[in-house]
Residue, then its C-alpha position, 0 to 999 in steps of 0.5 A: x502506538x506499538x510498532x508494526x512488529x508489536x501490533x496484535x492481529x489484524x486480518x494476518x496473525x504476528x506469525x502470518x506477518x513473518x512467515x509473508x516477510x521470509x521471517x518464519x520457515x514453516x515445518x513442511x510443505x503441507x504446513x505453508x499450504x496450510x498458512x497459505x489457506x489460511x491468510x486467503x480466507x482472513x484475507x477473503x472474510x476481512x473484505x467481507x466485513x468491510x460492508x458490515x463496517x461501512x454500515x453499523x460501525x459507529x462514526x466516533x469509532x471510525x474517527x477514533x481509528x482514522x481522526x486519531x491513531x492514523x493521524x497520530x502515526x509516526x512518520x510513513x505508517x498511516x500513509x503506506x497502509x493507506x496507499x498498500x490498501x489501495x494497491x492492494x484492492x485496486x489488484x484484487x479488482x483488476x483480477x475479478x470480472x469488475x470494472x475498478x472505476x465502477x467499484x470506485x465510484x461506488x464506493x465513494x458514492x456509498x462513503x458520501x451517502x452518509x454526508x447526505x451528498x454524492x460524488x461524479x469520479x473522474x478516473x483516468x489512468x495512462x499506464x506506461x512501461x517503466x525503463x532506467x532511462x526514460x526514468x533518468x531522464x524524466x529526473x534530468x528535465x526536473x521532474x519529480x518520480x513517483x513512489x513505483x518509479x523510485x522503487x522501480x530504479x531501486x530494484x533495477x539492476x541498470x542503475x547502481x546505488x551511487x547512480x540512484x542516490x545522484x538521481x533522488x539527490x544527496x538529502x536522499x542518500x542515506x535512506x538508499x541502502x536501508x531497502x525502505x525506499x517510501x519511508x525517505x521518499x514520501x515528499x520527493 
């Protein structure tokens, strides 16, 4: 499977990929309110399609894509897609007038209806603010952080990258510094 800078388009273009990565500087301003336009249609129409995927995708085509490629992934890819996607749609929800666990449990209600079965969603998020020390903390008591948290600490700038690699543990230590913390935490 090529790697994520070899892959071809998806909703975002290998030039869209880098112009959002800092990679691509773009001729002028009229040019990046270009770019800018044109990822939010993809990015809009992309959503679109997901209807038309659900109901006239075929599920050997589906099981191609999610039973094999992303099962056969290497490493983090499919489970940060997976997890991005989520984040990604649970954003975009939060900022239209939509209720999320609505649109939740609709949509695995519709993902069940072709098992003939349906589903009661139990959602319960308690947000809290994030803060080195309750985070220091939390570690100290032995209790595992989440992905945010960690990423939280790693963009801190109350905690220093000797103190992180303390907090997350010496099997830890190496991945620190490369700046892609989820790949070497996803276990944690």
């Amino acid at each position: 499977m090529p790697g994520s800078g070899e892959r071809g388009r998806g909703v975002l273009s290998p030039a869209d990929r880098e112009y959002l990565r800092g990679e691509r500087d773009l001729s002028s301003v009229q040019a990046e309110r270009n770019a800018r336009a044109r990822i939010r249609e993809r990015v809009y129409d992309a959503l679109l399609d997901f209807e038309l995927l659900v109901e006239h995708l075929e599920d050997r085509d589906r099981e191609l894509v999610f039973g094999k490629r992303a099962s056969d992934a290497d490493g983090t890819e499919a489970f940060d897609a997976f997890v991005s996607t989520l984040a990604f749609l649970y954003r975009g929800v939060e900022e239209t007038d939509l209720d999320f666990e609505t649109v939740l449990r609709e949509g695995v209600n519709l993902a069940e209806a072709g098992n003939d079965r349906a589903a009661t969603i139990d959602y319960d998020v308690t947000f809290h603010a994030l803060d080195a020390d309750h985070l220091r903390e939390k570690v100290d008591s032995g209790e595992s952080l989440s992905l945010p948290e960690i990423a939280y600490l790693y963009e801190s700038d109350d905690v220093t990258r000797d103190e992180l690699a303390d907090l997350l543990g010496e099997s830890r230590a190496d991945g620190v510094e490369d700046g892609r913390v989820q790949a070497e935490v996803t276990d944690f």
